[in-house]
PATIKOL-990912 format. One record per atom (N, C-alpha, C, O): residue in three letters; x, y, z. Coordinates in steps of 0.2 Angstrom, whole numbers, plus 5000, padded with zeros to 4 digits. Atoms other than C-alpha are relative to their C-alpha. Layout:
<atoms>
ALAXYZ...
</atoms>
This chain:
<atoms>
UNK499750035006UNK492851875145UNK499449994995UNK498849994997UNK500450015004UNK492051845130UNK499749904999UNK499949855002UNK500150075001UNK491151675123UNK499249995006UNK498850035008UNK500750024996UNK489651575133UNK500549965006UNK501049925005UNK499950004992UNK489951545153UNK499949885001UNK499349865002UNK500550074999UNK489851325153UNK500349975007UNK500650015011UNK499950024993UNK490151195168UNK500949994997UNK501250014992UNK499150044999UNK491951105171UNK499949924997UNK500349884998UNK500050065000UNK491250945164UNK500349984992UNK500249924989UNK499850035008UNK491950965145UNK500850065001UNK500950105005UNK499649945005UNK493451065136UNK500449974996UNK500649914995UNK499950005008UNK494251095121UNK500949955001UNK501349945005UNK499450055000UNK495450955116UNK500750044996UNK500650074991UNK499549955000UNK497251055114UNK499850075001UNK499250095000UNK499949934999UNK497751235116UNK500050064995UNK500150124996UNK499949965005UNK497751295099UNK499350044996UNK498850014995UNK500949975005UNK496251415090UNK499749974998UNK499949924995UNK500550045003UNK494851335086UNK499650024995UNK499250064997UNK500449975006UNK494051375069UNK499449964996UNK499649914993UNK500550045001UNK492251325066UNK499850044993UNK499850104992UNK500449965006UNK491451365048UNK499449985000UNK499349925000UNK500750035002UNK489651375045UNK499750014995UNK499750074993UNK500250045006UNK488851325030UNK499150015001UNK498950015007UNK500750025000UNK486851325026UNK499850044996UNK500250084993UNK500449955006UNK485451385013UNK499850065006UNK499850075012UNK500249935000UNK484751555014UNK499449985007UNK499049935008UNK500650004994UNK483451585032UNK500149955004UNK499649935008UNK500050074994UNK484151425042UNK500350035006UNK500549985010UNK499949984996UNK484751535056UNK500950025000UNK501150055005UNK499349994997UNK486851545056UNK500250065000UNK500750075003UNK499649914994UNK487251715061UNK499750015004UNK500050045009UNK500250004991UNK486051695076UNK500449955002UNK500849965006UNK499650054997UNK486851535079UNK500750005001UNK501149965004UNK499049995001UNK488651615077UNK500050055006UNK500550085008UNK500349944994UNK487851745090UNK500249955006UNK500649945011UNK500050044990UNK487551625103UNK500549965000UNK500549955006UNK499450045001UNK489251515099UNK500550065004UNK501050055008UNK499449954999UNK490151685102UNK499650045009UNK500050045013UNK500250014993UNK489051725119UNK499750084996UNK499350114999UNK500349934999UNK488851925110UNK499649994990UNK499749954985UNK500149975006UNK487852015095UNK500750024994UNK500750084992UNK499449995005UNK489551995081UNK499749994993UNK499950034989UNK500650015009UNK488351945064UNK499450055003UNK499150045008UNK500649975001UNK487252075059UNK499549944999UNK499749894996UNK500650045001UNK485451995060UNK499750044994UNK499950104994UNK500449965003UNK484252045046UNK499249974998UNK499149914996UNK500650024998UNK482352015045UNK499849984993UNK499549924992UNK499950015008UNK482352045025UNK500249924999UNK500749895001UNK500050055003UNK482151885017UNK500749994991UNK501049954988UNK499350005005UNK483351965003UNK500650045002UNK501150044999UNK499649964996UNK484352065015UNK500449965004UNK500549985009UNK499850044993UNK485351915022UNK501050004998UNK501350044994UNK499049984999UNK487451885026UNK500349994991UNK500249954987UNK499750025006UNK488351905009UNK500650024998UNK500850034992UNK499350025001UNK490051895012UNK500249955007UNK499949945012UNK499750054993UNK491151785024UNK500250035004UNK500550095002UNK499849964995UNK491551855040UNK500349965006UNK499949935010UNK499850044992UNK492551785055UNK500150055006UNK500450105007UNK500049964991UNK492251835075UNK500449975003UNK500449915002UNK499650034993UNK493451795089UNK499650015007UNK499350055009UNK500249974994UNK492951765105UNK500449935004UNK500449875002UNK499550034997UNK494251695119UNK499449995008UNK499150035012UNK500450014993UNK493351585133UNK500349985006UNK500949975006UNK499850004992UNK493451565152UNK500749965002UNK501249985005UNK499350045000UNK494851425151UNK500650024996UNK501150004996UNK499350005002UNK495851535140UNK500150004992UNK500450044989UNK500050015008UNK495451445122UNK499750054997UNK499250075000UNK500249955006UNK495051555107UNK499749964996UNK499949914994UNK500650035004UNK493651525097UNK499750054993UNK499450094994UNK500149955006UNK493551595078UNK499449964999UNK499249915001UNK500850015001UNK491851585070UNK500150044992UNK500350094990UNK499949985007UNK491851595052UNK499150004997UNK498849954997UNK500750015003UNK489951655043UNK500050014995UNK500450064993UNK500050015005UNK489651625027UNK499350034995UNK498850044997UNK500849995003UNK488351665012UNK499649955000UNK499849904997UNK500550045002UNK486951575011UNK499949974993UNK499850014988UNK499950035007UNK486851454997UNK499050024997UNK498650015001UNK500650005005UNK485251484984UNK499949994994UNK500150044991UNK499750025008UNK485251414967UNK499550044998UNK499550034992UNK500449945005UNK483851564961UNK500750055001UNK500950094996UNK499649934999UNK485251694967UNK500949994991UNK501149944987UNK499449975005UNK486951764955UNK500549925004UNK500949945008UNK499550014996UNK487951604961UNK500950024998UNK501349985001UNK499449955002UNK489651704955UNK500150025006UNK500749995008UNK500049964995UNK489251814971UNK500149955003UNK500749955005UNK499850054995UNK489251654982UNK500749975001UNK501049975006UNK499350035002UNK490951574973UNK500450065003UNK500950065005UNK499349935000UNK491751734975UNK500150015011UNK500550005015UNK499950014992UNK491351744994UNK500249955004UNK500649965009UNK499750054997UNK491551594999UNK500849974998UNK501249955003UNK499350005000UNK493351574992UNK500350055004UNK500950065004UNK499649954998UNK493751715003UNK500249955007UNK500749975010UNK499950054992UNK493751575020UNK500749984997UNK501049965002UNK499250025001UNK495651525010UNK500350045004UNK500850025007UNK499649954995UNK496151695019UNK499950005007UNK500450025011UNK500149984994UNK495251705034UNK500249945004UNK500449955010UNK499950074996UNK495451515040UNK500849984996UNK500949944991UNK499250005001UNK497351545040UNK500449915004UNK500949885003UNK499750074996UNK497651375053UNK499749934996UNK499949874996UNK500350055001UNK496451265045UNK499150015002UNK498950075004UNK500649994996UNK494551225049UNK499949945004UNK500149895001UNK500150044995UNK494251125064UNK499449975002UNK499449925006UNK500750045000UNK492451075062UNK499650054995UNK499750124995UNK500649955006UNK491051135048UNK499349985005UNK499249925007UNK500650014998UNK489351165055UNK499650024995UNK499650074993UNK500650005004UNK487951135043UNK499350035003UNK498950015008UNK500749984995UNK486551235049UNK499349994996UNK499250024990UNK500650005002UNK484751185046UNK499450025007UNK499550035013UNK500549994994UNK483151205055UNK499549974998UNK499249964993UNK500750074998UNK481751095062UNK499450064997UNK498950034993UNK500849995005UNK480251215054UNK499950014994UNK499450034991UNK500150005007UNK480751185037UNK500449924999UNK500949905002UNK500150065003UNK480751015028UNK500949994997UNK501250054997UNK499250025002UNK482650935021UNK499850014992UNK499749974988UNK500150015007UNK482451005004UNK500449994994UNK501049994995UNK499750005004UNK483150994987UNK500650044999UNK501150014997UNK499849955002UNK484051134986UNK500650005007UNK501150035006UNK499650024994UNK484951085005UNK500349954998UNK500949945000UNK499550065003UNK485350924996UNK500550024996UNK501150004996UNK499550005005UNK486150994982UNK500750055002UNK501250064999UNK499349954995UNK487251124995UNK500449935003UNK501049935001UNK499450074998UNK488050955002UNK500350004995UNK500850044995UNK499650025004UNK488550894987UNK500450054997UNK500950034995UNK499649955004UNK489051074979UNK500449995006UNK500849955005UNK499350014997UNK490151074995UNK500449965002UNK500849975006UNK499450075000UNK490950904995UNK500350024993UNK500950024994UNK499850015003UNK491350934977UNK500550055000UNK501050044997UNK499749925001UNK492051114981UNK500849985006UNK501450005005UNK499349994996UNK493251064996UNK500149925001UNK500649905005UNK499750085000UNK493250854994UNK499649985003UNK499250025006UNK500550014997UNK492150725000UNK500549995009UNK500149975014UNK499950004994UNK493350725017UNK499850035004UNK499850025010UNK500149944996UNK492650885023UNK499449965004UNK499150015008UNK500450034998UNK491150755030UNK500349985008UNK499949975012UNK499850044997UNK492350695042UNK500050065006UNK500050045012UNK500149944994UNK492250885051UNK499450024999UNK499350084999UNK500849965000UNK490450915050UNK499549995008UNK499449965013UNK500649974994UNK489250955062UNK499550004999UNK499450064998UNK500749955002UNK487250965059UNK499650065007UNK499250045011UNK500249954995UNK486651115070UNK499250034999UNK499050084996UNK500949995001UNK484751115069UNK499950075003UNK500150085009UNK500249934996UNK484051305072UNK499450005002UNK499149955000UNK500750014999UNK482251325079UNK500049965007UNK499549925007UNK500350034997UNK482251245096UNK499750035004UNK499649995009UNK500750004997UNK480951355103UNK499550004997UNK499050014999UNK500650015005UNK479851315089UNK499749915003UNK499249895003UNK500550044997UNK479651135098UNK499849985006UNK500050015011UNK500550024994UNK478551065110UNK500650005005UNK501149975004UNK499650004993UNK479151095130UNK500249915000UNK500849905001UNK499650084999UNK479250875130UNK500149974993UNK500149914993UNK499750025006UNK479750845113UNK500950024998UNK501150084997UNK499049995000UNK481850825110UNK500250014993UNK499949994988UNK499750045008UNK482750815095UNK499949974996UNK499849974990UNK500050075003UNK482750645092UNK499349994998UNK499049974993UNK500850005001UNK480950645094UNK499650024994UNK499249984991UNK500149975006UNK480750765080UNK500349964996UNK499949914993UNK499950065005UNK481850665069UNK499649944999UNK499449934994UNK500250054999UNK481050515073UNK499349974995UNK499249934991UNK500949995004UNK479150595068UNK500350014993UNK500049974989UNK499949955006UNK479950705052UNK500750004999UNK501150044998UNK499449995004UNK481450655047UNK500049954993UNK499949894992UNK499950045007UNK481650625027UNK500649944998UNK501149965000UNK499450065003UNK482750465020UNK500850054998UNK501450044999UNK499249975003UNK484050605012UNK500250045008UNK500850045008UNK499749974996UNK484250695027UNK500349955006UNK500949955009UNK499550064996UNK484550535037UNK500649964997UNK500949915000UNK499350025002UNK485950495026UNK500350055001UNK500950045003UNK499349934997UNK486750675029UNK500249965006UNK500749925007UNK499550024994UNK486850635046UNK500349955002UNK500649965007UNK499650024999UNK487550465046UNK500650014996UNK501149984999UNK499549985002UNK488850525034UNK500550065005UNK501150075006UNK499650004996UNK489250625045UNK500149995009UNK500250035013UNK499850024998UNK489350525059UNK499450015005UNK499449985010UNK500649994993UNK487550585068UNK500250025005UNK500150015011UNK499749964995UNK488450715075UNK499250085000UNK499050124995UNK500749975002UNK486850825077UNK499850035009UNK499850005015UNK500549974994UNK486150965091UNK499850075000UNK500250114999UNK500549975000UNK484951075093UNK500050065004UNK500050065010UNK499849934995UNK485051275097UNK499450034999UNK499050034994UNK500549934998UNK483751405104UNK500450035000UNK500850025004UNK499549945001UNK484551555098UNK499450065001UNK499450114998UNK500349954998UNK483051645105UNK499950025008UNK499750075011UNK500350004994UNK483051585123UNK500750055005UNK501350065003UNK499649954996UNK483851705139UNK500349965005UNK500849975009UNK499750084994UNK484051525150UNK500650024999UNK500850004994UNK499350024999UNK485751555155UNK500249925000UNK500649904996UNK499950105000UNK485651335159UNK499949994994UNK500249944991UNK500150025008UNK484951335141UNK500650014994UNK500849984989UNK499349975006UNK486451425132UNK500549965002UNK500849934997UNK499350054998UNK487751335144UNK499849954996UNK500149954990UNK500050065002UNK487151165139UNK499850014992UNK500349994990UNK499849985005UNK486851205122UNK500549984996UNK500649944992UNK499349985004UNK488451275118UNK500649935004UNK501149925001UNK499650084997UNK489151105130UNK499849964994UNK500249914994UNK500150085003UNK488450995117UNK500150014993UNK500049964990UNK499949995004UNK489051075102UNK500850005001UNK501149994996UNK499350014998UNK490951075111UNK500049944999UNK500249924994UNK500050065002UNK490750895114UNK500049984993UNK500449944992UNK499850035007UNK490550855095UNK500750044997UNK501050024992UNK499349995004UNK492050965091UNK500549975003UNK500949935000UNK499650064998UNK492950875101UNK500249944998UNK500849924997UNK500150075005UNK492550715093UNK500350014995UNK500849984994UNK500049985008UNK492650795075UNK500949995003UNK501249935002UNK499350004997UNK494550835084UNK500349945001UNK500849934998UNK499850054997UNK494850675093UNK500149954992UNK500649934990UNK499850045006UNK494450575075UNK500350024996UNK500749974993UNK499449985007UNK495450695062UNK500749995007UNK501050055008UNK499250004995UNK497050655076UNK500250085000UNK500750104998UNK499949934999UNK496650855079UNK500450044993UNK500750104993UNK500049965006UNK497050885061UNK499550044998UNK498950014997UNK500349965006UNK496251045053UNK500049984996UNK500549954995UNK500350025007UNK495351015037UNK500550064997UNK500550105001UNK499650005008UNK496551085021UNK499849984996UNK499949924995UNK500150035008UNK495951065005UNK500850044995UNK501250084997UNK499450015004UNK497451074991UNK499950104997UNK500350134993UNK500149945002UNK496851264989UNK500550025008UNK501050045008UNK499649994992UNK497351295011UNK500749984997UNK501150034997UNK499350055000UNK498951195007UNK500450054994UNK501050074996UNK499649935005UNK499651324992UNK499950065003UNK500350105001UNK499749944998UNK499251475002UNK500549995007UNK500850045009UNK499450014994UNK500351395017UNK500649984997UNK501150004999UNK499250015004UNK501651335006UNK500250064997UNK500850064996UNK499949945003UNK501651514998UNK500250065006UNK500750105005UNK499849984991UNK501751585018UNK500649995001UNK501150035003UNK499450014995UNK503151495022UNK500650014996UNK501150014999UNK499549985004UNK504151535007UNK500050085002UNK500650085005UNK500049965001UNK503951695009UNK500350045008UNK500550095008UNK499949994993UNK504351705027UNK500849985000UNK501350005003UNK499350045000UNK505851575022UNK500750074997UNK501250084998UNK499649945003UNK506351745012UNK500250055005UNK500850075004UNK499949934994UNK506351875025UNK500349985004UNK500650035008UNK499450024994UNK507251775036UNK500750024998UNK501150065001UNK499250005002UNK508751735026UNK500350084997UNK500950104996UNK499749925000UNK508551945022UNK500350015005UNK500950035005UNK499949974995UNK508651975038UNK500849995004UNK501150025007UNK499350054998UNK510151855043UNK500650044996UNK501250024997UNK499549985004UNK511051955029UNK500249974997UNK500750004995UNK500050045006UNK511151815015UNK499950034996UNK499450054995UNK500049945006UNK511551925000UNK500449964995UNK500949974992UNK499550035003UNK512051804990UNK499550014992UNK499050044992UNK500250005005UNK511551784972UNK499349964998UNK498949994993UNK500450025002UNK510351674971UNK499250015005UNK498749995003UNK500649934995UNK509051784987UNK499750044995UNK499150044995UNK500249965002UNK509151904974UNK499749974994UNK499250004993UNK500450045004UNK508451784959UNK499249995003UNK498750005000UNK500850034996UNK507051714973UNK499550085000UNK498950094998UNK500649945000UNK506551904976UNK499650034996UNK499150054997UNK500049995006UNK506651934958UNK499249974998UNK498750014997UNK500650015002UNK505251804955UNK499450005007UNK498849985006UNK500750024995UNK504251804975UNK499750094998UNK499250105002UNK500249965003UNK503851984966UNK499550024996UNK499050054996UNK500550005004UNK503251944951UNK499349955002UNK498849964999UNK500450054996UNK502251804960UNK499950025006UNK499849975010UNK500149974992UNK501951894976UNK499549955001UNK499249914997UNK500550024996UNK500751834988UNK499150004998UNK498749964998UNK500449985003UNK499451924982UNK499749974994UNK499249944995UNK500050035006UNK499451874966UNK499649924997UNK499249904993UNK500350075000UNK499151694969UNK499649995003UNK499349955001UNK500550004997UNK498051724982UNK499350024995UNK498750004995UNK500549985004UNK497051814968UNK499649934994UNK499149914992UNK500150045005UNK497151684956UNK499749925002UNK499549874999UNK500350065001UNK496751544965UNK499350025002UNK498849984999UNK500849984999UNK495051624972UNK499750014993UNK499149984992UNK500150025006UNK494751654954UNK500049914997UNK499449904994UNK500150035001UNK495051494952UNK499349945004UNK498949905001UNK500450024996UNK493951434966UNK499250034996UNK498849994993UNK500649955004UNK492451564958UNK499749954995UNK499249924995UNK500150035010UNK492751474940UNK499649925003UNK499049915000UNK500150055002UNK492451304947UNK499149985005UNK498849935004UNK500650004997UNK490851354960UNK499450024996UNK498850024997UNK500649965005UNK490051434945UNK499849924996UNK499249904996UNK500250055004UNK490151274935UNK499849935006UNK500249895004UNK500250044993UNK489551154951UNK499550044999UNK499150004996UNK500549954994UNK488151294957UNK499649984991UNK499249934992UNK500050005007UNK487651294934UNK499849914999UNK499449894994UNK500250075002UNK487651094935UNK499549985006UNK499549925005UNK500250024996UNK486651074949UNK499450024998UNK498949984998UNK500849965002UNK485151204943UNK499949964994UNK499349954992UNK500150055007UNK485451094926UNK499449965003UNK498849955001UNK500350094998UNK484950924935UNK499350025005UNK498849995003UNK500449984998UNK483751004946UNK499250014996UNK498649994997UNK500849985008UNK482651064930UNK499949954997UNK499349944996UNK500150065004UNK482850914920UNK499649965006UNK499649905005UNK500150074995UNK482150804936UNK499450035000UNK499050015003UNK500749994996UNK480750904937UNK499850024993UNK499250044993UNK500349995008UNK480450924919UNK499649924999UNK499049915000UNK500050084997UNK480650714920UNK499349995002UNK498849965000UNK500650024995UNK479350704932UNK499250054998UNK498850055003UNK500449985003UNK478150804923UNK499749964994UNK499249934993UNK500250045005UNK478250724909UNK499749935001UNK499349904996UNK500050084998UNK478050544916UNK499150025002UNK498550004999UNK500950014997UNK476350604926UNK499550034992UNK499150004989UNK500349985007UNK475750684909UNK499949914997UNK499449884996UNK500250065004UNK475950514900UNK499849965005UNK499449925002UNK500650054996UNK475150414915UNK499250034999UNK498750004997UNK500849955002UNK473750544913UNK499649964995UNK499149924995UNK500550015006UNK473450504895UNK500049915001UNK499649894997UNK500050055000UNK473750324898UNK499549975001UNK499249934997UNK500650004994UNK472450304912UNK499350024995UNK498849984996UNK500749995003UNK471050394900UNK500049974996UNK499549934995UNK500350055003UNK471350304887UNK499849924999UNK499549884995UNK500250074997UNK471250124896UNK499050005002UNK498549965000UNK500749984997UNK469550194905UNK499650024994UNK499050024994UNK500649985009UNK468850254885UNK500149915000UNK499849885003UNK499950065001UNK469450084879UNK499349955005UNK498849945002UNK500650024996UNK468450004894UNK499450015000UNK498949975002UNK500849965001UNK466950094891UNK499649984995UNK499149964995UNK500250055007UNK466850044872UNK499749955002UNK499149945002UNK500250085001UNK467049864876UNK499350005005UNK498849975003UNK500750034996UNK465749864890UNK499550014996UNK499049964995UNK500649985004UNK464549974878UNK499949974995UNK499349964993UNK500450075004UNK464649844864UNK499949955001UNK499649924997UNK500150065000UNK464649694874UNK499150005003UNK498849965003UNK500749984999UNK462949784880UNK499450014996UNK498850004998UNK500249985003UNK462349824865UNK500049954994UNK499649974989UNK500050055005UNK462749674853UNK500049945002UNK500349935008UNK499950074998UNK462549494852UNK500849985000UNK501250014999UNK499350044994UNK464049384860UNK499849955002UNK499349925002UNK500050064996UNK464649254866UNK500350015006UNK500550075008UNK499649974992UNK465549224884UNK500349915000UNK500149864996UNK500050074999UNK466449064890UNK499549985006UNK499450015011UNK500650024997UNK465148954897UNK500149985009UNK499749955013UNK499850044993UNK466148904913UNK499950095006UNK499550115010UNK500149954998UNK466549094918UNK499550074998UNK499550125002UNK500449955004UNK465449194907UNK500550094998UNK500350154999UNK499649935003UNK466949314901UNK500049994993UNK500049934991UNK500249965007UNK466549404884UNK500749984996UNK501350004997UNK499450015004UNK467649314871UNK499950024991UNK500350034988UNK500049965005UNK466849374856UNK499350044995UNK498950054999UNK500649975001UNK465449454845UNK499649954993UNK499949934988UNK500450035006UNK464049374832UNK500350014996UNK500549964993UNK500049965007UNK464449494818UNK500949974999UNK501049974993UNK499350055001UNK466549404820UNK499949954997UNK500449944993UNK499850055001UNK465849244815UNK500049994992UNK499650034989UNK499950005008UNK466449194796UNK499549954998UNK499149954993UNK500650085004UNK465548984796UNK500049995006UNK500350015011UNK500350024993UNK464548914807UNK500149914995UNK499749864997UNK500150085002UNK464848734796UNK500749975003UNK501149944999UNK499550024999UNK466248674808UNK500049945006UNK499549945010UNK500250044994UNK466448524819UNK500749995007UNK501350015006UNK499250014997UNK467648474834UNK499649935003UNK499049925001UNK500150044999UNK467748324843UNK499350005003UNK498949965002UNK500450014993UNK466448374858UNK499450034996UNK498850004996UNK500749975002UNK465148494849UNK500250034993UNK500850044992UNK499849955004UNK464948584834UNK500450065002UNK500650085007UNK499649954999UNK465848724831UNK500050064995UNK499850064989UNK500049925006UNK466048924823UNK500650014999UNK501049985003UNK499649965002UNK467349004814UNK500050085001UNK499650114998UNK500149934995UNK467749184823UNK500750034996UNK501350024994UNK499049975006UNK468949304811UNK500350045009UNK500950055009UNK499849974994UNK469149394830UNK499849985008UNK499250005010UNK500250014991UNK469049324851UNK500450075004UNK500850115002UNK499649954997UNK469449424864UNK500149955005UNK499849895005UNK500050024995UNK469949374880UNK500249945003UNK500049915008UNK499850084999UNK470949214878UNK500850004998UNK501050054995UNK499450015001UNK472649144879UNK500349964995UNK500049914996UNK499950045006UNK473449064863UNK500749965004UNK501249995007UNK499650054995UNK474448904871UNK500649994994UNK500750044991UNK499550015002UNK475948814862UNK499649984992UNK499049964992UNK500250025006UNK475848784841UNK500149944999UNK500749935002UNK499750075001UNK476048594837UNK499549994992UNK499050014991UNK500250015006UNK475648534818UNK499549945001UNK499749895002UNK500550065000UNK473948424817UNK499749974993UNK499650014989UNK500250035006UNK473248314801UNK499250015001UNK499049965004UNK500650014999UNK471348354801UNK499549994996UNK499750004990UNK500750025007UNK469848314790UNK500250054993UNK500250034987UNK499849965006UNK470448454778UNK500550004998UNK500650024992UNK499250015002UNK472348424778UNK500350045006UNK500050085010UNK499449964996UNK474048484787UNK499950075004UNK500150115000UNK500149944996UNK473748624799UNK500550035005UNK500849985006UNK499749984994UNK474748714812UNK499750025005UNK499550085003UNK500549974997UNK473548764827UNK500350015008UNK500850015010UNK499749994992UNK473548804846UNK499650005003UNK499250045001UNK500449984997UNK472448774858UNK499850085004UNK500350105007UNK500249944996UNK471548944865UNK499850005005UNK499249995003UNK500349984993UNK471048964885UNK499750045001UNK500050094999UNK500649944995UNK469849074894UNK500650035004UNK501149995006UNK499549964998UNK470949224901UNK500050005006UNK500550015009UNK500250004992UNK470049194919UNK499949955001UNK499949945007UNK500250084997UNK469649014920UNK500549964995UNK500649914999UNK499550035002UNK470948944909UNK499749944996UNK500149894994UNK500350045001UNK469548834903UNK500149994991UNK500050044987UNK500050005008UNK469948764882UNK499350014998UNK498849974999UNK500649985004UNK468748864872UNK500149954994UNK499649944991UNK499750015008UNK469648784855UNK500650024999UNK501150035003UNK499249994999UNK470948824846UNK499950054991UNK499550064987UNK499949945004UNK471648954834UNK500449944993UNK500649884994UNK499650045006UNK472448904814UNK500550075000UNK500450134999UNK499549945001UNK474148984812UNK500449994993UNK500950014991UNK499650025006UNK474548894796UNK499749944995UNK499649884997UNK500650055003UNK473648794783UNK500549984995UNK500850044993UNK499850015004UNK474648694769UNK499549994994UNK499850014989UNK500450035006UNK473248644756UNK499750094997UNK499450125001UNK499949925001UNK473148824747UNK499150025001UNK499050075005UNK500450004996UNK471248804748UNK499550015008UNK498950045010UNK499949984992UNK471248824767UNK500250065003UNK500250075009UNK499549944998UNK472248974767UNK499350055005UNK499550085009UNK500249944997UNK470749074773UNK499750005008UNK499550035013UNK499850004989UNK470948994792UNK500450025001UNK500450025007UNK499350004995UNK472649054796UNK499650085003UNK499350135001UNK500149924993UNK472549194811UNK499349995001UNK499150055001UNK500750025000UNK470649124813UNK500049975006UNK500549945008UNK500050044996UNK469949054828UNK499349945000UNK498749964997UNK500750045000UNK468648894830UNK499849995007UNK500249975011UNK500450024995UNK467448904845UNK499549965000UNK499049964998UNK500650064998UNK466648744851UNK499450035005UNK499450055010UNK500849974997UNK464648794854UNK500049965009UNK499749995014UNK500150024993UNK464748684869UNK500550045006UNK500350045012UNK499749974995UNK466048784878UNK499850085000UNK500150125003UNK499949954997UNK465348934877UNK499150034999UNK498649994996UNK500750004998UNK463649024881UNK499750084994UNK500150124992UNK500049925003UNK462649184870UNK499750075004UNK499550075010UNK500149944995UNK462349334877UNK499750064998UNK499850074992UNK500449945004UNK461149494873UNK499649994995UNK499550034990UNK500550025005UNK459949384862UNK499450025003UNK498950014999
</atoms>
C-alpha cells in the first residue's frame, strides 16, 4: 500500500478522506514534504530556483489502516512574480478540495530567517479564505537535516525565533513539527509522519471534525447538489413543467459556468490583495529610508553646531558660571557694564547661552516697572540673574529680551 508505514500508537480521527493543503513562499520545501507525506515521488522536484510548482496539484495515497490521504500542492507565493499566475492557481483548490480542507500546512524552513514576504503570505491567506482558516493550520518546518545531531526544534526556536514568527505560531495554536525530507531512517519517516497525524487530529478534534469551507467551497456544493437534485428527479421520471424550466436555466448557468466565474472572481480579488501588499511593503521601506536619511543629516548637523561652539568658546573671551564653569556667554554679547544687583555689580548681555529662564513675575526697580525672570545655570541650576521681558517707561525699552549677569556669579574665561 501506499503512504508511510507508522506504529499503532496514533490514527486518523474518523473514516472519511483526509485532505491536507500546503501553502508556503517559493524554496521552503512543500513538494518534498508532500513526497514524504505520501511515502512516494508524486510532486516533481526542481532544482531551478525559477523552475518551481506552478499550479495546484493533488496526490492520493491510502494508508495501512485503510484511511485515504489527499495532498494538495500549491504555488509558491512571491510578490517579485506575475501574481495573476498564483490567483489563478490557487483558485483551482475550489475544485480539487471537493470535501473540504481538513488541515493547512504552512511550510517554512529552519535555514532561512521568518521573512517579510512570509508575513505578508499569512495575511494574503487569511484575507483570501477568512481569518478562521488559522484554526486548521499546521507550521511544517523543512531542513531537519540542516540541524545539529543534539539540537530539537524547540531548541532552534528558542536560539532564532523572530517576535512575528512566534505570533504565527500561537495563532495557530503552536501546532509545529519538523521534517527531514532527505533522511532514508525508516524510524525517522515513521515518527515524523506520527507527529504531523497527531496535530491533524487535533486540528480535527477542535473544528468538531469539520472541514474548512470558505463561502466560495459552499457555492460550488450548493451548485453540486442542485444539480444532482436534477438528475435525480430526471431519472425518477418527473416530467413535469417546471424540471423543464430548472433545466432550462441549470443550462444556462451550468456548473461550469459558475465554477469559471467564481475562480475569476477569486483571481480578481488575489490580484488586489497580492498589488496591496507589494504597496505597503515599498512605502515601509521607502519610510525607513527616509527616517535614517534625516537622522543622518540631523546627527551632522548637531556635531557641526558642536564644533562651532567649542571652537569659539576657544577662541574668544567668555564667561562661565563660576559654580560649574559652563560657558554662558561671550564679551563681544555685553551691551553696559553700568549695572548693579543686590550681591555684586553686574553686565548687560544682548545673548546667554546655556541657562534656564524661571517663572515671569513683575518687579518696581531703581529704573521703574519691569517684568523679569530669574535665569539658572542649565547644569547647576545655580541663579546667574535674571532676564527683562518687559519694560514700561519707554526709555527702558532697550532691556526687553536682554539678560543681567551678576560679576560675582560667574567666572572669565580665554583672557
Amino acid at each position: 500500500m501506499g503512504g508511510n508505514s507508522v506504529s499503532d500508537d496514533w490514527e486518523f480521527i474518523g473514516n472519511e478522506t483526509q485532505t491536507l493543503l500546503m501553502i508556503g513562499c517559493i524554496g521552503e520545501g512543500k513538494s518534498a514534504t508532500g513526497n514524504s507525506i505520501l511515502g512516494r515521488n508524486a510532486f516533481q522536484l526542481r532544482s531551478s530556483s525559477g523552475a518551481v510548482t506552478g499550479t495546484c496539484e493533488i496526490q492520493r495515497t491510502r494508508l495501512e489502516d485503510g484511511q485515504i490521504l489527499d495532498v494538495i500542492d500549491t504555488p509558491g507565493f512571491c510578490f517579485t512574480a506575475e501574481s495573476g499566475i498564483v490567483g489563478k492557481e490557487i483558485g483551482k483548490c475550489i475544485d480539487l478540495a471537493d470535501a473540504g480542507v481538513h488541515a493547512v500546512l504552512f511550510v517554512l524552513s529552519v535555514r532561512t530567517s521568518f521573512s517579510k514576504e512570509e508575513q505578508a503570505a499569512i495575511q494574503y491567506f487569511k484575507k483570501l479564505f477568512g481569518t478562521k482558516i488559522t484554526d486548521y493550520m499546521i507550521v511544517v518546518f523543512t531542513g531537519g537535516d540542516k540541524l545539529e545531531d543534539n539540537d530539537s526544534l524547540n531548541d532552534h526556536l528558542d536560539h532564532s525565533c523572530p517576535e512575528d514568527l512566534k505570533e504565527v505560531l500561537k495563532m495557530c495554536g503552536n501546532r509545529q513539527v519538523l521534517f527531514d525530507n532527505k533522511t532514508e531512517d525508516p524510524a525517522k519517516k515513521a515518527k515524523q509522519f506520527s507527529e504531523l497525524i497527531f496535530h491533524v487530529n487535533m486540528v480535527v478534534e477542535t473544528t468538531g471534525g469539520k472541514p474548512y469551507t470558505s463561502n466560495l467551497f459552499e457555492e460550488v456544493k450548493k451548485m453540486k447538489l442542485r444539480n444532482d437534485s436534477l438528475e435525480v428527479s430526471s431519472m425518477l421520471g418527473d416530467l413535469k413543467e417546471g424540471v423543464t424550466e430548472l433545466k432550462e436555466k441549470l443550462r444556462r448557468f451550468s456548473l461550469v459556468e459558475q465554477k469559471r466565474r467564481i475562480t475569476k472572481m477569486v483571481e480578481s480579488n488575489m490580484n488586489k490583495t497580492m498589488h496591496s501588499l507589494e504597496k505597503q511593503l515599498e512605502e515601509e521601506r521607502t519610510a525607513r529610508l527616509e527616517a535614517e536619511k534625516e537622522i543622518r543629516e540631523l546627527k551632522d548637523s548637531l556635531e557641526k553646531a558642536q564644533r562651532e561652539t567649542e571652537e569659539l568658546t576657544v577662541k574668544t573671551r567668555s564667561y562661565s558660571c563660576y559654580k560649574c564653569r559652563r560657558h554662558v556667554s561671550f564679551h563681544d554679547d555685553i551691551i553696559s557694564t553700568n549695572f548693579q544687583s543686590k550681591n555684586s555689580k553686574a553686565f548687560l548681555f544682548a545673548h546667554v547661552r546655556n541657562v534656564v529662564v524661571g517663572t515671569y513675575e513683575q518687579k518696581r526697580l531703581t529704573t521703574g516697572l519691569h517684568t523679569i525672570a530669574d535665569i539658572h545655570c542649565v547644569d547647576c541650576n545655580e541663579v546667574l540673574g535674571w532676564k527683562y521681558e518687559r519694560t514700561v517707561e519707554p526709555s527702558q525699552k532697550y532691556k526687553e529680551g536682554k539678560f543681567v549677569l551678576e560679576l560675582c556669579k560667574i567666572v572669565k574665561d580665554n583672557w
